[in-house]
PQR file with spaces between the fields and no chain letter, atoms N, CA, C, O and H, PARSE charges and radii, in Angstrom:
ATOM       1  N    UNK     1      25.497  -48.693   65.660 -0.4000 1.5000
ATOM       2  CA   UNK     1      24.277  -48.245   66.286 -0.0000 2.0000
ATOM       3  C    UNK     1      23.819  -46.931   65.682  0.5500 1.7000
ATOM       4  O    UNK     1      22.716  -46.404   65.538 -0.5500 1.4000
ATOM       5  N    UNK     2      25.055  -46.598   65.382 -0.4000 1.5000
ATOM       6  CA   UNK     2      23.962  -44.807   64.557 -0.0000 2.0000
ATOM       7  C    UNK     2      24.009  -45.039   63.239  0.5500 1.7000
ATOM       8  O    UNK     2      24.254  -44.098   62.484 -0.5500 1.4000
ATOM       9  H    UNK     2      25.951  -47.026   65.499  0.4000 1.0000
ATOM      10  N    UNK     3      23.811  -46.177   62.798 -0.4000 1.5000
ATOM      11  CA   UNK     3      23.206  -46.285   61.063 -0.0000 2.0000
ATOM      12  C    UNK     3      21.850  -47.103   61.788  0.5500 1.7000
ATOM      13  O    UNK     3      21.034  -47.672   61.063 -0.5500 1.4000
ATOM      14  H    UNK     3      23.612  -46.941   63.411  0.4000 1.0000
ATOM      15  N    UNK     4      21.745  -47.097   62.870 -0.4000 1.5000
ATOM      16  CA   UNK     4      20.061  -47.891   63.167 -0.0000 2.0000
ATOM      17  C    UNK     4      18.715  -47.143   62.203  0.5500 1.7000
ATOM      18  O    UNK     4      17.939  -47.549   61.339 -0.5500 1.4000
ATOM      19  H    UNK     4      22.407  -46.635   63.459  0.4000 1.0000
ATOM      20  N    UNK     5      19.036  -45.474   63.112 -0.4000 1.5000
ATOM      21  CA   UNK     5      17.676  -44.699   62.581 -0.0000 2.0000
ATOM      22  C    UNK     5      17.701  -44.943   60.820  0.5500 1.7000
ATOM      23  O    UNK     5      16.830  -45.242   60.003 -0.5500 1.4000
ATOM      24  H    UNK     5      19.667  -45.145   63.814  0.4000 1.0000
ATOM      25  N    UNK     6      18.850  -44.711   60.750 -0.4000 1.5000
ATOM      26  CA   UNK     6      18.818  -44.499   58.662 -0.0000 2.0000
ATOM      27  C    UNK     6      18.102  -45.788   58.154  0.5500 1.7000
ATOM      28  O    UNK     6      16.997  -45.722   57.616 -0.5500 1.4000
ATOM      29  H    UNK     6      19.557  -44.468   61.413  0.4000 1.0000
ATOM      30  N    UNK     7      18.965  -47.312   58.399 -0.4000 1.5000
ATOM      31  CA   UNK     7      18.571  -48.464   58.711 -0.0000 2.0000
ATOM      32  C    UNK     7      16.920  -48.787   58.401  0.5500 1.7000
ATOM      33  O    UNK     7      16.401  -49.372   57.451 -0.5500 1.4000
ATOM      34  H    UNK     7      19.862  -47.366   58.836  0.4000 1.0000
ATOM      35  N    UNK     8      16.540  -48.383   59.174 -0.4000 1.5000
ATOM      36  CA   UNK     8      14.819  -48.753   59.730 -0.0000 2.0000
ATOM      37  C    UNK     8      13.818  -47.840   58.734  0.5500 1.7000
ATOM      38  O    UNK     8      12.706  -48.113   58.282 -0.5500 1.4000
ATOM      39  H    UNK     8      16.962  -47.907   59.946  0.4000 1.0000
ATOM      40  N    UNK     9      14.692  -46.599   58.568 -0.4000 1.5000
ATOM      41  CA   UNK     9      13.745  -45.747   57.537 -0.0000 2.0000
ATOM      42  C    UNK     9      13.886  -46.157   55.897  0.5500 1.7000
ATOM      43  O    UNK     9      13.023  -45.995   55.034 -0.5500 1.4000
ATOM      44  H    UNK     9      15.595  -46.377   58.935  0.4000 1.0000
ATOM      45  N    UNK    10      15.034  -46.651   55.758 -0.4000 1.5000
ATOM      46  CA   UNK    10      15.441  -47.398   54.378 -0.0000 2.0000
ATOM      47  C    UNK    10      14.173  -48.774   54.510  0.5500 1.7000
ATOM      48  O    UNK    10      13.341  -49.181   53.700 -0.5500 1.4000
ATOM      49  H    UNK    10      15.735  -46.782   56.459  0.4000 1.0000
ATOM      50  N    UNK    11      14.434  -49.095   55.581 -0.4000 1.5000
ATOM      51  CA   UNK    11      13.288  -50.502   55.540 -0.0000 2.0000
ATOM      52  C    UNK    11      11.933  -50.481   56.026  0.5500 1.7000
ATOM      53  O    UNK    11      11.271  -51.512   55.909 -0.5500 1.4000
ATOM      54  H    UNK    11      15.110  -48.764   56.239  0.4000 1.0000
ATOM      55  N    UNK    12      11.362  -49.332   56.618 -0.4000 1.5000
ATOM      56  CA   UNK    12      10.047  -48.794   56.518 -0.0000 2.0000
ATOM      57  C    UNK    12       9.621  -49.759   57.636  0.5500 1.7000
ATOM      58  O    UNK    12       8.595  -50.435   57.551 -0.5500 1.4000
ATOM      59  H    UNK    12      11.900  -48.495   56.712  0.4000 1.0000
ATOM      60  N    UNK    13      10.716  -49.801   59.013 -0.4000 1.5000
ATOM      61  CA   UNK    13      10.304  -50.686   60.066 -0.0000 2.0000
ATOM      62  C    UNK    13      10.551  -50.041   61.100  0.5500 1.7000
ATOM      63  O    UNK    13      11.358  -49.139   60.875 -0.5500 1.4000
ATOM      64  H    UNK    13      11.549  -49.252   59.081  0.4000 1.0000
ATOM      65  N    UNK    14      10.178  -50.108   62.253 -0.4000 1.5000
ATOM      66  CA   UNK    14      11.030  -49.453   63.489 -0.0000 2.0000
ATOM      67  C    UNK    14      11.989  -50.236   63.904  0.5500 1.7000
ATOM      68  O    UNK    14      12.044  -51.295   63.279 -0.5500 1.4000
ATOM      69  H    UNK    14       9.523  -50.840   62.436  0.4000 1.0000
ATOM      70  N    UNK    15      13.048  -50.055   65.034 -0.4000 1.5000
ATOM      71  CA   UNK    15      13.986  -50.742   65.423 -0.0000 2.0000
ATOM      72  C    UNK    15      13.516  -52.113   66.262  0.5500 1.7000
ATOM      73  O    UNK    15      14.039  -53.227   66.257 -0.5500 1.4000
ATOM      74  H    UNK    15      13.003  -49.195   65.542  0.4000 1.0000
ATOM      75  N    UNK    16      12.671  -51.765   66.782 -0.4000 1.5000
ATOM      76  CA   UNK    16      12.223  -53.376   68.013 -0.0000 2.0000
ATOM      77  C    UNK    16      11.779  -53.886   66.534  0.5500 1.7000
ATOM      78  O    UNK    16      12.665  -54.722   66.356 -0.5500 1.4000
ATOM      79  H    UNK    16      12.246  -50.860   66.787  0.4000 1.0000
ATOM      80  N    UNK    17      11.115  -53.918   65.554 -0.4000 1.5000
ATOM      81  CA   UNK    17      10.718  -54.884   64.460 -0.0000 2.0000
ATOM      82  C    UNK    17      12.048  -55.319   63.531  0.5500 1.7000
ATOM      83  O    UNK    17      12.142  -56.318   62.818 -0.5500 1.4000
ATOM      84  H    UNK    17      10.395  -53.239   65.699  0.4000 1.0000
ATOM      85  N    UNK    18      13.002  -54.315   63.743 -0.4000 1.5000
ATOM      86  CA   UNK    18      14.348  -54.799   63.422 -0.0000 2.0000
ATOM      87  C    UNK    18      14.688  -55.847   63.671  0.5500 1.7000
ATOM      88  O    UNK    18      14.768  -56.764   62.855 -0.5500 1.4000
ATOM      89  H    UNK    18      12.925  -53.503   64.321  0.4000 1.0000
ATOM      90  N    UNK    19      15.060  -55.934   65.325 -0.4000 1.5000
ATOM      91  CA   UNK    19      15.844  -57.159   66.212 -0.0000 2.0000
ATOM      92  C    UNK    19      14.277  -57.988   66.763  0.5500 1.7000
ATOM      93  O    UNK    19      14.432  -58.781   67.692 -0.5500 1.4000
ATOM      94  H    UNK    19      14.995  -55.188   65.988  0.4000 1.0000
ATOM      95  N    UNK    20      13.086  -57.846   66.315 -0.4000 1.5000
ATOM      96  CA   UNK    20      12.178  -58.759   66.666 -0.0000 2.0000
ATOM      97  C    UNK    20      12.125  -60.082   66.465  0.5500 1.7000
ATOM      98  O    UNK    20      12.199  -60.485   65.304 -0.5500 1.4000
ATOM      99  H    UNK    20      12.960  -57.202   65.560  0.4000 1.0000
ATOM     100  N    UNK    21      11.991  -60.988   67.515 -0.4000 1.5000
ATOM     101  CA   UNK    21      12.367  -62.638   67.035 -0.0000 2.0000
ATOM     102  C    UNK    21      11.223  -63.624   66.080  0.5500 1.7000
ATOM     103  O    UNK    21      10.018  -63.451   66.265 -0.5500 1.4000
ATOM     104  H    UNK    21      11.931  -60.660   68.458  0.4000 1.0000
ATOM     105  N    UNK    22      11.602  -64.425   65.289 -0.4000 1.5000
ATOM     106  CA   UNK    22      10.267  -65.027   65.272 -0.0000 2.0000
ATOM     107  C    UNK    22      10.176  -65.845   66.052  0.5500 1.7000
ATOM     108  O    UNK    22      11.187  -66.355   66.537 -0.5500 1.4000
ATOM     109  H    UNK    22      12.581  -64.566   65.138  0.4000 1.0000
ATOM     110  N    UNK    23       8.736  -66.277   66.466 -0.4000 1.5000
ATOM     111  CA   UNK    23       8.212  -67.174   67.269 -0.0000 2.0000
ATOM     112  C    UNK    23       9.262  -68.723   67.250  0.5500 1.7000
ATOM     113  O    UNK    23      10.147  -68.817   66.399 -0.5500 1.4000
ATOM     114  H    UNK    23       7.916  -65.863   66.073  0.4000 1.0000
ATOM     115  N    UNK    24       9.106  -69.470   67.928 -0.4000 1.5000
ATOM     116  CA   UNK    24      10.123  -70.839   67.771 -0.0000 2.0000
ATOM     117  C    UNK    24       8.732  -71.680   67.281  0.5500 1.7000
ATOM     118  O    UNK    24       7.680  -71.703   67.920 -0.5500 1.4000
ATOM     119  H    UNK    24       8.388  -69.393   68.619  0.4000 1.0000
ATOM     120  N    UNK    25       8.998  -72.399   65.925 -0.4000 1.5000
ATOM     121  CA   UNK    25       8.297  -73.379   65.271 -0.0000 2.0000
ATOM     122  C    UNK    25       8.604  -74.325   65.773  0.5500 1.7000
ATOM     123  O    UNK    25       9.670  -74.316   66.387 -0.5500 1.4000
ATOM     124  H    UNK    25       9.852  -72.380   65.405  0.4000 1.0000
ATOM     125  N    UNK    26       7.816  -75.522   65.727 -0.4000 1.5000
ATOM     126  CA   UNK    26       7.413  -76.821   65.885 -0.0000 2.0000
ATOM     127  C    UNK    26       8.466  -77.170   64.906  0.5500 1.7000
ATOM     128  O    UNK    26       8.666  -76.586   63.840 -0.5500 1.4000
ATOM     129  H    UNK    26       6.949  -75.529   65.228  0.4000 1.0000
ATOM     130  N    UNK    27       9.124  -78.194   65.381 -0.4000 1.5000
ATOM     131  CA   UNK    27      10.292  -79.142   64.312 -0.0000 2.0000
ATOM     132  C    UNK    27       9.825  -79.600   63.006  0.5500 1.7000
ATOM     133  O    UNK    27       9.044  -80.551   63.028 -0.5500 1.4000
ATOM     134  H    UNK    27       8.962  -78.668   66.247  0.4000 1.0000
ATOM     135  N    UNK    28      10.101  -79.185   62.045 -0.4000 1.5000
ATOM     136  CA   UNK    28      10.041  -79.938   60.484 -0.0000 2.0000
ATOM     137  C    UNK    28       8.362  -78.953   60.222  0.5500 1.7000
ATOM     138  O    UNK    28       7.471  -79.443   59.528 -0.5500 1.4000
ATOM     139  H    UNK    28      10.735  -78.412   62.027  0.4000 1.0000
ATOM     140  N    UNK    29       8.219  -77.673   60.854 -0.4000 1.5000
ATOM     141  CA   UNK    29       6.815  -77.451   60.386 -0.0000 2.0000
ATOM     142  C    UNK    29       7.231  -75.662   60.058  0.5500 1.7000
ATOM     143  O    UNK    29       8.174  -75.112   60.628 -0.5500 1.4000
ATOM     144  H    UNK    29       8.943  -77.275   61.417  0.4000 1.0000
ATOM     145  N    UNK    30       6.402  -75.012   59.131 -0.4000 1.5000
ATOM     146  CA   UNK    30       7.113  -74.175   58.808 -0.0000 2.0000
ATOM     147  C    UNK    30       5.862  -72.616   58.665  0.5500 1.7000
ATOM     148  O    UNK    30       5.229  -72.293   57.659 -0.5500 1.4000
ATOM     149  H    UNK    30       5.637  -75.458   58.668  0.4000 1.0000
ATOM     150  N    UNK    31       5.859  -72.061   59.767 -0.4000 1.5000
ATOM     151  CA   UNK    31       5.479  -71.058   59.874 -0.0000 2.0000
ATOM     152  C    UNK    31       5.197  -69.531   58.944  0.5500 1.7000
ATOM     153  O    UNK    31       5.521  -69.378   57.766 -0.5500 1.4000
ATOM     154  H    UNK    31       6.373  -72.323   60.584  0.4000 1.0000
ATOM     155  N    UNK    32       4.649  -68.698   59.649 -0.4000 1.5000
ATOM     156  CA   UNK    32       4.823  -67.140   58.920 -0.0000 2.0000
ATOM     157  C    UNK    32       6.199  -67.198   58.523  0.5500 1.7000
ATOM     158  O    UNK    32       6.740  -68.269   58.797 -0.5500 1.4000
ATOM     159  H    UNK    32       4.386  -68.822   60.606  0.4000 1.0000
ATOM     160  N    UNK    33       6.764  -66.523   58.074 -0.4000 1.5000
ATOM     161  CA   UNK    33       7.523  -65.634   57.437 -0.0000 2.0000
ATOM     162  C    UNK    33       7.562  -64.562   58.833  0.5500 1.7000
ATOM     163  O    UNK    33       6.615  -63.934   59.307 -0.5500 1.4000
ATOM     164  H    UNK    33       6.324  -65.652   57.851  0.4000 1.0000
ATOM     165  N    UNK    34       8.998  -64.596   59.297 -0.4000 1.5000
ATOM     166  CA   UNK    34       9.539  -63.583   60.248 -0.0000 2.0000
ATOM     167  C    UNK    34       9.931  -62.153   59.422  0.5500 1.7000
ATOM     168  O    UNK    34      10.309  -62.013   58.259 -0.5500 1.4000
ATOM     169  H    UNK    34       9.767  -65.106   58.912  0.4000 1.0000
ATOM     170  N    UNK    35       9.707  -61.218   60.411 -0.4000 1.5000
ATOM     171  CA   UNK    35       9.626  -59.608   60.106 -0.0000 2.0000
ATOM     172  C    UNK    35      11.175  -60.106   59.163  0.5500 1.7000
ATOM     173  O    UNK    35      11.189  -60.150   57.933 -0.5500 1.4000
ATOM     174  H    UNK    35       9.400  -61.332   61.356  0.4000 1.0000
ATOM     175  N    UNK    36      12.296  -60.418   59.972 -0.4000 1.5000
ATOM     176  CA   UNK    36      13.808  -60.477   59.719 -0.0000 2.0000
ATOM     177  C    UNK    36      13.052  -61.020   57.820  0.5500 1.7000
ATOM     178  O    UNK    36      12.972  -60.029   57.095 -0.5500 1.4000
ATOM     179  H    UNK    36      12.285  -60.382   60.972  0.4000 1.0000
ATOM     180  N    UNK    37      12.778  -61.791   57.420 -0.4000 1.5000
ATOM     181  CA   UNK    37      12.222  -63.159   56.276 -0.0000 2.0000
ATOM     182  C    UNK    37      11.974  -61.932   55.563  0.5500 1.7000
ATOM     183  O    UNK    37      12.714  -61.569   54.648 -0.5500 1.4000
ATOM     184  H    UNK    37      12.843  -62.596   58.009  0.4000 1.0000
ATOM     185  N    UNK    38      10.462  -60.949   56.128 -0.4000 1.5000
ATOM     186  CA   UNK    38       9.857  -60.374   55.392 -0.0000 2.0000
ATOM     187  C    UNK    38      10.729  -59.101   54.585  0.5500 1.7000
ATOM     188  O    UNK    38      10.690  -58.774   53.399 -0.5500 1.4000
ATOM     189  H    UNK    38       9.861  -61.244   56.871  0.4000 1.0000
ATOM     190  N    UNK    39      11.629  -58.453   55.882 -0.4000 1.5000
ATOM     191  CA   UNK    39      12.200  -56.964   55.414 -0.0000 2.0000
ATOM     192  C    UNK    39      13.806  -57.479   54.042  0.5500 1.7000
ATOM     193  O    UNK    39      14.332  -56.723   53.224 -0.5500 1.4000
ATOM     194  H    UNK    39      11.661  -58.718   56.846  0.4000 1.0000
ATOM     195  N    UNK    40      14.151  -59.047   54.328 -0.4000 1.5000
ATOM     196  CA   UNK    40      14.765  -59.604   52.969 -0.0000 2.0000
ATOM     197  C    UNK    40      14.367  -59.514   51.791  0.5500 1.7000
ATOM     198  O    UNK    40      15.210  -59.224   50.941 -0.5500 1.4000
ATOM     199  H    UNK    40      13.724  -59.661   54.992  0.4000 1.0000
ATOM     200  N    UNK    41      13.103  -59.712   51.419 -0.4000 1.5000
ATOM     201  CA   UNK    41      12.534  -60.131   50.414 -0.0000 2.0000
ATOM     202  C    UNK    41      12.137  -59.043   50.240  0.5500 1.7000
ATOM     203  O    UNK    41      12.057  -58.734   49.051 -0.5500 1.4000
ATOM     204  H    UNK    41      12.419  -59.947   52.109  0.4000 1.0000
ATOM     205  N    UNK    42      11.808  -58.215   51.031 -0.4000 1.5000
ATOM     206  CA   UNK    42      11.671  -56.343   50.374 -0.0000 2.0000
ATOM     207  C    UNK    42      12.832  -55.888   50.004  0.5500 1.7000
ATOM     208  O    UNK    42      12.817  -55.035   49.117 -0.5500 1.4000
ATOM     209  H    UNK    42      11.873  -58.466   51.997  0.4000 1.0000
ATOM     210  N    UNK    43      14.010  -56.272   50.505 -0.4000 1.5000
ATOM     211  CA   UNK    43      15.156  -55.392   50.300 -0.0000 2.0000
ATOM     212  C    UNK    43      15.347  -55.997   49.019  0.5500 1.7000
ATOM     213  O    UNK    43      15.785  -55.273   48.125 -0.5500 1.4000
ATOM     214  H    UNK    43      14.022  -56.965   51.226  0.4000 1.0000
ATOM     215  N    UNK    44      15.091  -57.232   48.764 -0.4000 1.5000
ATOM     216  CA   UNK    44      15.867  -58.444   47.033 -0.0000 2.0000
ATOM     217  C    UNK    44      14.656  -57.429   45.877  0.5500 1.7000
ATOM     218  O    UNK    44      14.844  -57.405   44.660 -0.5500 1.4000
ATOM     219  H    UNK    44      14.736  -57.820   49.490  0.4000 1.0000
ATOM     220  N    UNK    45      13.822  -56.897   46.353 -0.4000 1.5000
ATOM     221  CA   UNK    45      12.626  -56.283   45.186 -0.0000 2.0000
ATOM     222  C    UNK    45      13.714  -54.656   45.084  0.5500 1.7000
ATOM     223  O    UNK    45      13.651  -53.950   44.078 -0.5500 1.4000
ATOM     224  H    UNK    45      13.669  -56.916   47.341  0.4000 1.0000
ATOM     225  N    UNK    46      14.398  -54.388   45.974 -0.4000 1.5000
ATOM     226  CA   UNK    46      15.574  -52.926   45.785 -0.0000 2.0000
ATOM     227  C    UNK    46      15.783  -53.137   44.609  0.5500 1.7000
ATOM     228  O    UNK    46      15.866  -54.323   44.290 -0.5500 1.4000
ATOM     229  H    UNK    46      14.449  -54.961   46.791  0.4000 1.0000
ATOM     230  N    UNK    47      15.963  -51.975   43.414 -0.4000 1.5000
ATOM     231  CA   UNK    47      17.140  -51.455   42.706 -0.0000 2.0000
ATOM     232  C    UNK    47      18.361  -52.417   43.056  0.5500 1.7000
ATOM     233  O    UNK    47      18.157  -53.044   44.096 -0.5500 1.4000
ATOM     234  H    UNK    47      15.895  -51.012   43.674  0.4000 1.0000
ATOM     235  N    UNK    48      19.253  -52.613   42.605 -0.4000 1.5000
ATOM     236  CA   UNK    48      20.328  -53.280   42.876 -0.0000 2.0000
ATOM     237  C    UNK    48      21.527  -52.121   43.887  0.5500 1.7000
ATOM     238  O    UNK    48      22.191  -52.416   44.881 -0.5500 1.4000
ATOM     239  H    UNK    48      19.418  -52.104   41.761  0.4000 1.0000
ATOM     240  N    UNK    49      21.436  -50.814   43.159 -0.4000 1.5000
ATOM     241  CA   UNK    49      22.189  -49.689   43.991 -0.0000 2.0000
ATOM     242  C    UNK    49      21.046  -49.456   45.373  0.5500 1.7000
ATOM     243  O    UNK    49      21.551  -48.452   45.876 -0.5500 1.4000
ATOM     244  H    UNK    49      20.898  -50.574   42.352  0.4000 1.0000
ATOM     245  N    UNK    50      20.344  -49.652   45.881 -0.4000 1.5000
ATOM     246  CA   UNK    50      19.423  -49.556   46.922 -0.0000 2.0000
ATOM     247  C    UNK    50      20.011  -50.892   47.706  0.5500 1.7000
ATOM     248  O    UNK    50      20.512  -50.765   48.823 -0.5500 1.4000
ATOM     249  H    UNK    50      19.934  -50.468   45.473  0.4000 1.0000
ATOM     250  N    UNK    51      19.927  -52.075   47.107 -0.4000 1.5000
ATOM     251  CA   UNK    51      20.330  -53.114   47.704 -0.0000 2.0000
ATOM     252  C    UNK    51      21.849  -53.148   48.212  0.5500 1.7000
ATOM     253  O    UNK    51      22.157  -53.901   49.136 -0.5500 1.4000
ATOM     254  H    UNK    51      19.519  -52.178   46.199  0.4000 1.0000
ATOM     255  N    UNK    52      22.538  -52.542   47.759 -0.4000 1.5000
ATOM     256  CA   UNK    52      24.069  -52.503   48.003 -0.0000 2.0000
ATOM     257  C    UNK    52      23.946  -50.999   49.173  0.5500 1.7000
ATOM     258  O    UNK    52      24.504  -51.036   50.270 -0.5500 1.4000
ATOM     259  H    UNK    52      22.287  -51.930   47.009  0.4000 1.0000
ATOM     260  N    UNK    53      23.295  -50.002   48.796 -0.4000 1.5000
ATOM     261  CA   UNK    53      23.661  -49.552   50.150 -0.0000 2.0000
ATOM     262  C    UNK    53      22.615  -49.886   51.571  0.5500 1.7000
ATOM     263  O    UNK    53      22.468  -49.270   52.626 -0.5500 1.4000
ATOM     264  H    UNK    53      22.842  -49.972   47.905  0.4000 1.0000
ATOM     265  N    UNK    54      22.172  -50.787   51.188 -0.4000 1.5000
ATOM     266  CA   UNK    54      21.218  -51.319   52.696 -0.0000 2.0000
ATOM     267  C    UNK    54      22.392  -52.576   53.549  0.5500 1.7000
ATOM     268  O    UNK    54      22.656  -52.767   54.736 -0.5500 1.4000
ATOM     269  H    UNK    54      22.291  -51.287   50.331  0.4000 1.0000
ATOM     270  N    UNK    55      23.020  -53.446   51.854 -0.4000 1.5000
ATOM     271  CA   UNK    55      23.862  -54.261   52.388 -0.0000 2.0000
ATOM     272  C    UNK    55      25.380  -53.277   53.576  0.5500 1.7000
ATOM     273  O    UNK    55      25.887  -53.665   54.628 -0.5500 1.4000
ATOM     274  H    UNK    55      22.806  -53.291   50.890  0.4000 1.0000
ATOM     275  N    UNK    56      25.624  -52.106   52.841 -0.4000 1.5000
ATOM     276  CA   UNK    56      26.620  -51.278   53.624 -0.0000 2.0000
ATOM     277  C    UNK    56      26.446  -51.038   54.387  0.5500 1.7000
ATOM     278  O    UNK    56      27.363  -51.011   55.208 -0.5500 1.4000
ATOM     279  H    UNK    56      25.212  -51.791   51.986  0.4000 1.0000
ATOM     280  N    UNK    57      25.122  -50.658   54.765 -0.4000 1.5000
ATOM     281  CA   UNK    57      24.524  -49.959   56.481 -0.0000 2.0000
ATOM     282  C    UNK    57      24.528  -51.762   57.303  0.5500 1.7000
ATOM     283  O    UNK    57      25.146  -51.907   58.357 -0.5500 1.4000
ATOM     284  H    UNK    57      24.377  -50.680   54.098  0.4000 1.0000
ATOM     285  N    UNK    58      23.839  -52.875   56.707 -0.4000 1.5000
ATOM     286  CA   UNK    58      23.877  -53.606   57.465 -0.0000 2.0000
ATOM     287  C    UNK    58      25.321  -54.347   57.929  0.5500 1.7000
ATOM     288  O    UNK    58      25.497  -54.844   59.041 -0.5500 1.4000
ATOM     289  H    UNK    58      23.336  -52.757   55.851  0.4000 1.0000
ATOM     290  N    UNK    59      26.317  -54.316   56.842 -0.4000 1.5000
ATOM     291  CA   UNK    59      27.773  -54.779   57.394 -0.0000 2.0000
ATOM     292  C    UNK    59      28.199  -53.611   58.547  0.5500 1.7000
ATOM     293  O    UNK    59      28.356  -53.890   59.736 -0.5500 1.4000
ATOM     294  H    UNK    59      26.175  -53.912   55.938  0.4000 1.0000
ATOM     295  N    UNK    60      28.317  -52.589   58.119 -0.4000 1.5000
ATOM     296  CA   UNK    60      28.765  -51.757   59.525 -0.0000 2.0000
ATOM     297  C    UNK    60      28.001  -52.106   60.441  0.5500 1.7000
ATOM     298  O    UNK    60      28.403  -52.951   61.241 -0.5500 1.4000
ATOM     299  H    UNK    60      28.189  -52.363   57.153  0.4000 1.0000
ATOM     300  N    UNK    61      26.554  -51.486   60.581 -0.4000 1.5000
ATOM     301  CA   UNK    61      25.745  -52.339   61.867 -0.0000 2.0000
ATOM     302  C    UNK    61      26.422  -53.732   62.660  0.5500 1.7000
ATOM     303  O    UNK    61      26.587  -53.660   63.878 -0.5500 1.4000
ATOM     304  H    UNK    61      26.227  -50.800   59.932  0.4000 1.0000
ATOM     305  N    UNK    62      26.723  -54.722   62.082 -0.4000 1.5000
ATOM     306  CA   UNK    62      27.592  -56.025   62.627 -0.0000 2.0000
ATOM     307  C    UNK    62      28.707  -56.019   62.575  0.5500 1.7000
ATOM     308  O    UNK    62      29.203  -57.006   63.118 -0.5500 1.4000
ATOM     309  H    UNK    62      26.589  -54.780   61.092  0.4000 1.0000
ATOM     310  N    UNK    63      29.506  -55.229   62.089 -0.4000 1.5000
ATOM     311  CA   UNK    63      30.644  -54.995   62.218 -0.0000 2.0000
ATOM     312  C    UNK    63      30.991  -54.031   64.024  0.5500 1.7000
ATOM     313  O    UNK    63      31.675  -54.218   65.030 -0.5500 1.4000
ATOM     314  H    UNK    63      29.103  -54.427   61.648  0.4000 1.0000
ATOM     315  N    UNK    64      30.231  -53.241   63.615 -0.4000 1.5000
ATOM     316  CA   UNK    64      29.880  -52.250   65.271 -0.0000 2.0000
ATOM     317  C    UNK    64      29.788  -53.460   66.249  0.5500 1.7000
ATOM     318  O    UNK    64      30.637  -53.639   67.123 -0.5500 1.4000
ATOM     319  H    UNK    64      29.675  -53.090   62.797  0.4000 1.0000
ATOM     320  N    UNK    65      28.890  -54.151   66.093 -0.4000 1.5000
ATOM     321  CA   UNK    65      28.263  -54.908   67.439 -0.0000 2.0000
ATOM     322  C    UNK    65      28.921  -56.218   67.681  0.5500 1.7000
ATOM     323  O    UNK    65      28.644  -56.930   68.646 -0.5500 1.4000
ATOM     324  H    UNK    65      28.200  -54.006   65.383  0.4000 1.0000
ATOM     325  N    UNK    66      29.993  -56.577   66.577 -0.4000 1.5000
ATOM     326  CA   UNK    66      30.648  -57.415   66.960 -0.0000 2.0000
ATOM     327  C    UNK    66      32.459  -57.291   67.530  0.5500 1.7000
ATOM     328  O    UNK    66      33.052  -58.295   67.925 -0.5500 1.4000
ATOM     329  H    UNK    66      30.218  -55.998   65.793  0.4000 1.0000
């Protein structure tokens, strides 16, 4: 929980857009792109050393909460 603030500022999101859900799609039909979808595909455009320490903050984060 206290790599959240660092977390969110590395990903240029607040925390409720963090854990925000996407909507539930219709079966076999395929929607927006969820915040979770979107802040991936920003993090895969990282530096590769940017990408490895977002991956570090996010293993501790689940590591904490699990």
């Amino acid at each position: 929980m206290a790599l959240l603030p660092a977390l969110t500022r590395a990903l240029e999101i607040t925390v409720e857009e963090l854990f925000e859900e996407a909507p539930k799609a219709a079966k076999g039909k395929r929607g927006p792109a969820s915040t979770l979808e979107k802040e991936i595909e920003r993090i895969s455009q990282l530096p590769r050393a940017k990408q490895k320490s977002v991956m570090e903050m996010l293993d501790t984060v689940i590591q904490q909460a699990s």
